[in-house]
DOKOL-656226 format. One line per 8 residues: number of its first residue (from 0); their letters; for each residue x, y, z of C-alpha. Coordinates in nm, 3 decimals, always signed. Layout:
# DOKOL-656226
NUM	a	X:Y:Z ~ ...;
END
This chain:
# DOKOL-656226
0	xxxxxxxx	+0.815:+25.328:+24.939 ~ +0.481:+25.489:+25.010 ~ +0.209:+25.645:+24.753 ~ -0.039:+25.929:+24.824 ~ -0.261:+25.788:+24.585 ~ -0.344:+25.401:+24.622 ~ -0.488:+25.204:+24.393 ~ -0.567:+24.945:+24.744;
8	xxxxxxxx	-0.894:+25.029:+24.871 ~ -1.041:+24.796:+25.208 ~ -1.276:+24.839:+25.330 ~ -1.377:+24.637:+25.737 ~ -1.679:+24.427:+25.723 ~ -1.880:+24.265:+26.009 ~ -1.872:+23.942:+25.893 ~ -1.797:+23.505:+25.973;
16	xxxxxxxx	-1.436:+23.480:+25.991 ~ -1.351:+23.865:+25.958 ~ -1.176:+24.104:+26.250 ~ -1.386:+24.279:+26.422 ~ -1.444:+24.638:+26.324 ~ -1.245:+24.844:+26.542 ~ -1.095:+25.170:+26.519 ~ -0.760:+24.991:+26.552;
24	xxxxxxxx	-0.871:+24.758:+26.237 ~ -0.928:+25.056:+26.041 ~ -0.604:+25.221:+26.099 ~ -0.461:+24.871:+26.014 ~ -0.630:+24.898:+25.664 ~ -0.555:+25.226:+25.609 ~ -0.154:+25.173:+25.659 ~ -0.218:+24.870:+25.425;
32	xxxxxxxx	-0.343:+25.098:+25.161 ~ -0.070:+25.360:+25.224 ~ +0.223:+25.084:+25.183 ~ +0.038:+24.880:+24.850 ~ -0.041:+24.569:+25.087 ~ -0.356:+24.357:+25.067 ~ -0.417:+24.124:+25.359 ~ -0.517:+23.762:+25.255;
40	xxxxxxxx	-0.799:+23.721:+25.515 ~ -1.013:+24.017:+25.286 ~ -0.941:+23.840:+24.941 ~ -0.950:+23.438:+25.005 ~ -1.260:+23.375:+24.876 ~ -1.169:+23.550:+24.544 ~ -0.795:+23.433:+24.503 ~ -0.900:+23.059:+24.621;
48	xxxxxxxx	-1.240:+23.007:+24.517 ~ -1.358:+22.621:+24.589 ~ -1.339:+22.601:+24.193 ~ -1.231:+22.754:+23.885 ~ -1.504:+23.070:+23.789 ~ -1.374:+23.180:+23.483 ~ -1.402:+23.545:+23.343 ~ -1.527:+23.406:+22.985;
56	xxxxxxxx	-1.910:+23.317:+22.968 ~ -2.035:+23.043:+22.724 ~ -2.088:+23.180:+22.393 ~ -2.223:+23.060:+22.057 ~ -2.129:+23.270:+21.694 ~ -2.344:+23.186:+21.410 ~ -2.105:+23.135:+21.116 ~ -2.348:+23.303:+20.864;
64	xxxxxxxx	-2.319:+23.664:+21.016 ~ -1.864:+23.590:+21.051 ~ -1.944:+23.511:+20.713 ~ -2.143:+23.820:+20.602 ~ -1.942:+24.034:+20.778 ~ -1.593:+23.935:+20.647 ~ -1.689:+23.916:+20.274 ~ -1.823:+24.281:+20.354;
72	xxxxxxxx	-1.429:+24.412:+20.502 ~ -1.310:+24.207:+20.190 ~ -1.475:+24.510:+19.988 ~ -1.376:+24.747:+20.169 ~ -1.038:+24.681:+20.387 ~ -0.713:+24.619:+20.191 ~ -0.481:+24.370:+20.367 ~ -0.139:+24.467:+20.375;
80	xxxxxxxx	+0.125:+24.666:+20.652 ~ +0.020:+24.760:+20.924 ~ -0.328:+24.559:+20.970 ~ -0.100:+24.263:+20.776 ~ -0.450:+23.991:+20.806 ~ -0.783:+24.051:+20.787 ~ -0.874:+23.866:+21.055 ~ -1.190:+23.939:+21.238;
88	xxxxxxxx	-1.139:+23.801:+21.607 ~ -1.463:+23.621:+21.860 ~ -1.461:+23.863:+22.145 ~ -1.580:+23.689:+22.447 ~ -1.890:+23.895:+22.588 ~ -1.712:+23.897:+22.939 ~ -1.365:+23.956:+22.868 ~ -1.393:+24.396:+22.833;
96	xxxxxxxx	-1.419:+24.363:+22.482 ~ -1.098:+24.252:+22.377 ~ -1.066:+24.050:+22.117 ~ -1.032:+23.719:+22.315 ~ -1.257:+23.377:+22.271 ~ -1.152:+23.253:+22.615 ~ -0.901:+23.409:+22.862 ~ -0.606:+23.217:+22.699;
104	xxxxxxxx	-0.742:+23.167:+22.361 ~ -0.822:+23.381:+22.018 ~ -1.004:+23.264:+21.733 ~ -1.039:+23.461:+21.416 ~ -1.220:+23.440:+21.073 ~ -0.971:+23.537:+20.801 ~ -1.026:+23.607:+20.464 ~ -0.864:+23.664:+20.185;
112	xxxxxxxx	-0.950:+23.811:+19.800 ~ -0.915:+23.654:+19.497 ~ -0.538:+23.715:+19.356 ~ -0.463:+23.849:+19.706 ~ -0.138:+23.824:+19.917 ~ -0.095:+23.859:+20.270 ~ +0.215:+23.963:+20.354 ~ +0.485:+23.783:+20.533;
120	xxxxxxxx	+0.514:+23.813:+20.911 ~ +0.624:+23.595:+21.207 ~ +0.588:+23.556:+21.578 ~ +0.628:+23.423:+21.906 ~ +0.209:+23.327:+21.962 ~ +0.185:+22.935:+21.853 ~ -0.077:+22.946:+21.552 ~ -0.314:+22.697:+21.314;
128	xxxxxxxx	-0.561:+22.762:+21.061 ~ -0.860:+22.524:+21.018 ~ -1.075:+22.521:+20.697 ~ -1.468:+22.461:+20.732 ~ -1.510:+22.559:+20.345 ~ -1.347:+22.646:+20.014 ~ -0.995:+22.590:+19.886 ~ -0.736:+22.803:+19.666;
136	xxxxxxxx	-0.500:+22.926:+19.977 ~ -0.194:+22.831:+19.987 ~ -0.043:+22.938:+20.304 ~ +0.364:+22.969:+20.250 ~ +0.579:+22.824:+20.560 ~ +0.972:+22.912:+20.537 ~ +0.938:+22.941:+20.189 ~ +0.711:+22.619:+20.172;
144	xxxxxxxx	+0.403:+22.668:+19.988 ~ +0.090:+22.447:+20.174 ~ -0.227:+22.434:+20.046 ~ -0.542:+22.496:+20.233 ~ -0.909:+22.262:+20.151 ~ -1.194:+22.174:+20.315 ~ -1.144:+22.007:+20.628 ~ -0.759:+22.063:+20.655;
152	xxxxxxxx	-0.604:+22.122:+21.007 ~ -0.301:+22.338:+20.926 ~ -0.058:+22.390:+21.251 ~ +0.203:+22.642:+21.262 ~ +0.437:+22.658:+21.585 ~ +0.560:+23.014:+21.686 ~ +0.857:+23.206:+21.557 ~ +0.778:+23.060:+21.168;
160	xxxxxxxx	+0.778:+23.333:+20.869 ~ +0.429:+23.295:+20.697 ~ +0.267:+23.450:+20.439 ~ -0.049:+23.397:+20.240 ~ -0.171:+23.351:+19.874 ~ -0.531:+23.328:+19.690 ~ -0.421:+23.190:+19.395 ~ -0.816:+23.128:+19.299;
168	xxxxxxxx	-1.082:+23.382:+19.131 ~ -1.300:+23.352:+19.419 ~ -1.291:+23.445:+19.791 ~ -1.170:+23.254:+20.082 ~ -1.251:+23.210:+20.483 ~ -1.082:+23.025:+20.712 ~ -1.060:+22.986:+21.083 ~ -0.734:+23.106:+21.308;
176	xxxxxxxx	-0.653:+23.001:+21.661 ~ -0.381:+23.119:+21.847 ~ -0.270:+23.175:+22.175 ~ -0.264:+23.559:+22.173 ~ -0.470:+23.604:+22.478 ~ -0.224:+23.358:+22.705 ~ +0.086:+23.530:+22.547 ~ -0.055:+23.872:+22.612;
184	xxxxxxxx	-0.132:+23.773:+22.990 ~ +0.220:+23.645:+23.042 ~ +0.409:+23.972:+22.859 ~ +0.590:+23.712:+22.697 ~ +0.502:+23.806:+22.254 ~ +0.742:+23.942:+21.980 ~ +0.681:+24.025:+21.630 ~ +0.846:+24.086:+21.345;
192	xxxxxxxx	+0.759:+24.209:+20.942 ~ +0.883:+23.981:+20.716 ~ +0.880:+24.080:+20.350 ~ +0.654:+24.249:+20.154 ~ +0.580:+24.002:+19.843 ~ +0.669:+23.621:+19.864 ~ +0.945:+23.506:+19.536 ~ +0.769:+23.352:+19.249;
200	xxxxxxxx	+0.926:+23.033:+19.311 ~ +0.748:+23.062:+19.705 ~ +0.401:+23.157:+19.508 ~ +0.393:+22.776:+19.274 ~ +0.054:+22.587:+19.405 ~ +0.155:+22.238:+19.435 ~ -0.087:+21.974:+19.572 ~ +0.148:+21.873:+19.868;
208	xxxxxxxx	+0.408:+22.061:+20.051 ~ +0.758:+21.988:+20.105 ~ +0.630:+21.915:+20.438 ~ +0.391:+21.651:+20.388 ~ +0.597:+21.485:+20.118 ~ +0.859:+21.439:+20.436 ~ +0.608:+21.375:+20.723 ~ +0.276:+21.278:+20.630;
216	xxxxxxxx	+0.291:+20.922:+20.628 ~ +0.167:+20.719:+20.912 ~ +0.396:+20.597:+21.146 ~ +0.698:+20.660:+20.921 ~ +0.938:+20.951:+20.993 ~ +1.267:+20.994:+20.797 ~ +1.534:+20.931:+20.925 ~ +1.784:+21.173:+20.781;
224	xxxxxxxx	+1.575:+21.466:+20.963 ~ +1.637:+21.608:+21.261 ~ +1.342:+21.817:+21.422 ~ +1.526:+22.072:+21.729 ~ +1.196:+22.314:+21.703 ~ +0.916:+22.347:+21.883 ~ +0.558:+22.207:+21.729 ~ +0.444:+21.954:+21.442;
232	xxxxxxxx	+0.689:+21.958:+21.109 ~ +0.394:+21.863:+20.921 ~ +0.240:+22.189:+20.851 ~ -0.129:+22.000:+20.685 ~ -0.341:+21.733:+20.817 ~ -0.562:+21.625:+20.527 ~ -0.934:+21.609:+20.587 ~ -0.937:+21.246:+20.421;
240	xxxxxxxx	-0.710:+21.127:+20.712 ~ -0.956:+21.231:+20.943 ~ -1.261:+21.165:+20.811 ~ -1.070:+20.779:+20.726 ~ -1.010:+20.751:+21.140 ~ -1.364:+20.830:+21.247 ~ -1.575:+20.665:+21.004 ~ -1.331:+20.339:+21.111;
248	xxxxxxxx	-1.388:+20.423:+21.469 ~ -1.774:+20.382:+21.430 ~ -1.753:+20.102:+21.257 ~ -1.533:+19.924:+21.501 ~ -1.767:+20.010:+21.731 ~ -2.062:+19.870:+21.490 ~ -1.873:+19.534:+21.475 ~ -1.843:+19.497:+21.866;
256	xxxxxxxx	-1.469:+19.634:+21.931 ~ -1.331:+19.959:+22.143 ~ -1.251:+20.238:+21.976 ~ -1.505:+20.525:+22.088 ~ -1.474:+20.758:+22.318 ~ -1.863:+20.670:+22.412 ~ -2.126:+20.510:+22.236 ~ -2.160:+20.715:+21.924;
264	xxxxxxxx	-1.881:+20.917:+22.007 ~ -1.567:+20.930:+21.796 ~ -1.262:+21.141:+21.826 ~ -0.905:+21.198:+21.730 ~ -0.647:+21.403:+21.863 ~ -0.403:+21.567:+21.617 ~ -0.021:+21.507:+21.719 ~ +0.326:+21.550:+21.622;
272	xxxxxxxx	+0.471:+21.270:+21.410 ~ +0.805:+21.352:+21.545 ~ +0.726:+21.217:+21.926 ~ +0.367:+21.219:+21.984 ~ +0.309:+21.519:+22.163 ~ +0.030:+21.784:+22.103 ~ +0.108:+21.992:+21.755 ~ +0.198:+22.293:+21.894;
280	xxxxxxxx	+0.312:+22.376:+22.278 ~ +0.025:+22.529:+22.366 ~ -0.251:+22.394:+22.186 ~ -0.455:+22.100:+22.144 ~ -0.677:+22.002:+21.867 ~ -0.949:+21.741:+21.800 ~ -1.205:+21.569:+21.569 ~ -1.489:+21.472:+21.681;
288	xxxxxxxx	-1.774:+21.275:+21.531 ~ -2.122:+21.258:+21.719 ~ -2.353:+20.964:+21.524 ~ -2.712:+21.071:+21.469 ~ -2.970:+21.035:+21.825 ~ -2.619:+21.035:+22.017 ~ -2.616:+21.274:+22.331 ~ -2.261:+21.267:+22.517;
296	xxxxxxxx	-2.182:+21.284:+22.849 ~ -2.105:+21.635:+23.018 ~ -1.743:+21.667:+23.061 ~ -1.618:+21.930:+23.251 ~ -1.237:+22.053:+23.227 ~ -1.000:+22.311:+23.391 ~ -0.928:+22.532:+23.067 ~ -1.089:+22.670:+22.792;
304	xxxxxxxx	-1.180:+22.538:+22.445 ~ -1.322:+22.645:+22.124 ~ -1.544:+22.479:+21.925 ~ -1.675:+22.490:+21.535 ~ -1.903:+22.270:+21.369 ~ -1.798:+22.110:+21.074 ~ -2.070:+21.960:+20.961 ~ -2.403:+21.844:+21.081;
312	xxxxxxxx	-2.670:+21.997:+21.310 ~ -2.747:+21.915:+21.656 ~ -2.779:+22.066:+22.030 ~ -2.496:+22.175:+22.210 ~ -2.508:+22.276:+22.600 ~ -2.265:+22.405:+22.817 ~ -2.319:+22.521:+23.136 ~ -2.663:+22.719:+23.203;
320	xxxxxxxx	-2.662:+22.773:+22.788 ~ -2.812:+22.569:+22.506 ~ -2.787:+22.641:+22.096 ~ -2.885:+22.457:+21.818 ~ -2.603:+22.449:+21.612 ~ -2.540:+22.386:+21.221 ~ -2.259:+22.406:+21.015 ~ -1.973:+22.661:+21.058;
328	xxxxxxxx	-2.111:+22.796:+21.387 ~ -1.811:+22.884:+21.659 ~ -1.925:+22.821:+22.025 ~ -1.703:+22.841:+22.392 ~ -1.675:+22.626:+22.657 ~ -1.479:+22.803:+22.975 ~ -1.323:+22.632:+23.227 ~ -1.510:+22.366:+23.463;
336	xxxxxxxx	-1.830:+22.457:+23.191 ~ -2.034:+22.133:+23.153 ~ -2.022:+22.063:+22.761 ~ -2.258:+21.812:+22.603 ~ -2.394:+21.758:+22.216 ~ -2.671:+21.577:+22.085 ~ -2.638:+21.455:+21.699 ~ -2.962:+21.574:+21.508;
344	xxxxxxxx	-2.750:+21.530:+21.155 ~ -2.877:+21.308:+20.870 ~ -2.739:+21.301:+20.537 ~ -2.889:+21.569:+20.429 ~ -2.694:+21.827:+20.604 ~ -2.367:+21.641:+20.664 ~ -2.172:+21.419:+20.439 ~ -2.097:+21.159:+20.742;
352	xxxxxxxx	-2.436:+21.186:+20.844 ~ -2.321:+21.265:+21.188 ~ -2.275:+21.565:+21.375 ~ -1.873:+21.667:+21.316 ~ -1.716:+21.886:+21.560 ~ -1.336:+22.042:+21.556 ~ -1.250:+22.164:+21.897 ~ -0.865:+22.301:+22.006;
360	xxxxxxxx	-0.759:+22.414:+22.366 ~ -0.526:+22.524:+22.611 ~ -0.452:+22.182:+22.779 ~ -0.128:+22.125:+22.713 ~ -0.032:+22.423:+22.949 ~ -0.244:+22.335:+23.208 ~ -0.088:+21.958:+23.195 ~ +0.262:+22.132:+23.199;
368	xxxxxxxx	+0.194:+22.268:+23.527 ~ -0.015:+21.991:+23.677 ~ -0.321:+22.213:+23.711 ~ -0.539:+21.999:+23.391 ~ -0.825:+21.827:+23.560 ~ -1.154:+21.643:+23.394 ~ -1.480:+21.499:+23.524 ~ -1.744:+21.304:+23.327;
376	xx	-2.085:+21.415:+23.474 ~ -2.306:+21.117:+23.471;
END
């Protein structure tokens, strides 16, 4: 099938490794254009560069203006049908200005009024919220109500009902992630209203969910339940797990035994207690706890990550860009970006006088399809 009206435009250069510029060549082209074909020799460079040069740029939100900004749309936009969250999404400087953080990834700030519900929803993009301050959420999972504090990872695999409650007199902000931007590239999303108002029974505000009661012990899982879905069953990760795991990790360290990731350096990974694996099928989320006067090594990786400080101060590079950073500030590192942090926190502007870090990503797709790659700059 031919088109009058091509969207191919090539154009013959006089160049290393190009045809020469004929006549002949320039017929060539111009059949190519008429018949929607683009010859590889004219696009290798692009399609197969000699490393990954990703579309997002390195970028650094200060959490006081996300801050400002959402408590002003709390005054002023209702949450309900139709907009369902208010969620106010990072939108990468590169990326047109959609609502993207990276080219695979979306991170939000969400937040919710006092006595307000968000409604119930559900769909196919693989989800989490992560809390850098407040409590009084309870987030309600298939009918299970889980509440939301300071410092909780909350995971929530695709294709769940959720639904939202302030059951507080005061505001709320949390932090979404999702993979939005990777579902949106593949044309692979569905979505679908749940119900308008949660049962009273659904709205209760108990300290731990049904969830955690079954699956947050470590290294115990019942044995009477059989997981068949995709993603963690335990829908909370308490903060005093984590904090518990790195504060042991330095002090193994301290008393002369592995544990680190580097000198200084401590880090979980959050994983499914059912077999091990990342929480959710396309994300991966981490921990990480820089010790004061620690700089860590550059680390490049193919795929994208988000970062937000926890707690602490300190100086973060990646690639050609360096921030100082304090709490609650949301920063990007692309793919095959150098990323480094120095720890400039002291106790008092972080409760583990270190510099605390909570960073998810896309790796678990790119080590589904053997394309994940890392290299420690030193």
């Amino acid at each position: 099938m031919t088109t009058t009206h091509s969207p191919v435009r090539l154009q013959a250069v006089s160049a290393p490794d190009q045809p020469d510029v004929t006549p002949a060549l320039e017929r060539l082209y111009r059949g190519f254009e008429q018949e929607l074909l683009v010859p590889l020799w004219t696009e290798i460079g692009d399609l197969m560069p000699v490393h990954p040069r990703p579309r997002a740029t390195a970028h650094l939100w200060r959490w006081e203006s996300l801050l400002r900004l959402a408590a002003q749309a709390g005054e002023i936009v209702p949450v309900g049908r139709g907009g369902e969250r208010r969620a106010i999404a990072l939108a990468n400087p590169t990326l047109g200005g959609r609502p993207f953080a990276t080219a695979t990834l979306w991170a939000a700030i969400q937040y919710l009024m006092p006595d307000e519900d968000a409604p119930e929803h559900r769909h196919t993009q693989n989800a989490f919220r992560f809390v850098v301050e407040g409590s009084g959420v309870w987030t309600v999972v298939g009918g299970d109500p889980v509440p939301m504090n300071r410092g909780d990872f909350l995971p929530q695999a695709g294709w769940n009902w959720h639904a939202h409650h302030n059951a507080t007199s005061e505001p709320m902000a949390w932090i979404d992630g999702l993979d939005i931007p990777f579902q949106y590239l593949t044309e692979a999303q569905f979505f679908e209203f749940g119900r308008d108002e949660i049962s009273v029974k659904e709205r209760i505000t108990p300290e731990r969910s049904r969830s955690e009661r079954l699956w947050g012990h470590p290294g115990l899982r019942p044995v009477a339940v059989r997981v068949d879905a995709p993603g963690s069953p335990l829908l909370s990760y308490k903060w005093q797990h984590t904090d518990a795991a790195l504060k042991d990790q330095l002090l193994l360290e301290k008393a002369g035994y592995a544990g680190t990731v580097e000198p200084g350096h401590a880090a979980v990974r959050y994983s499914n207690p059912h077999d091990g694996s990342d929480v959710l099928p396309t994300i991966r989320a981490e921990f990480h706890r820089i010790a004061r006067g620690t700089q860590t090594a550059p680390v490049r990786e193919t795929g994208s990550s988000v970062y937000q400080v926890f707690d602490g101060s300190g100086t973060v590079t990646v690639g050609d860009s360096t921030w100082s950073v304090t709490r609650g500030d949301l920063f990007v590192v692309p793919s095959w970006q150098a990323c480094s942090a120095r720890s400039e926190a002291g106790s008092t502007d972080s409760d583990s006088g270190a510099l605390d870090l909570f960073r998810f990503s896309d790796a678990p797709i790119f080590e589904a399809l053997r394309l994940h790659r890392t290299h420690k700059d030193v």
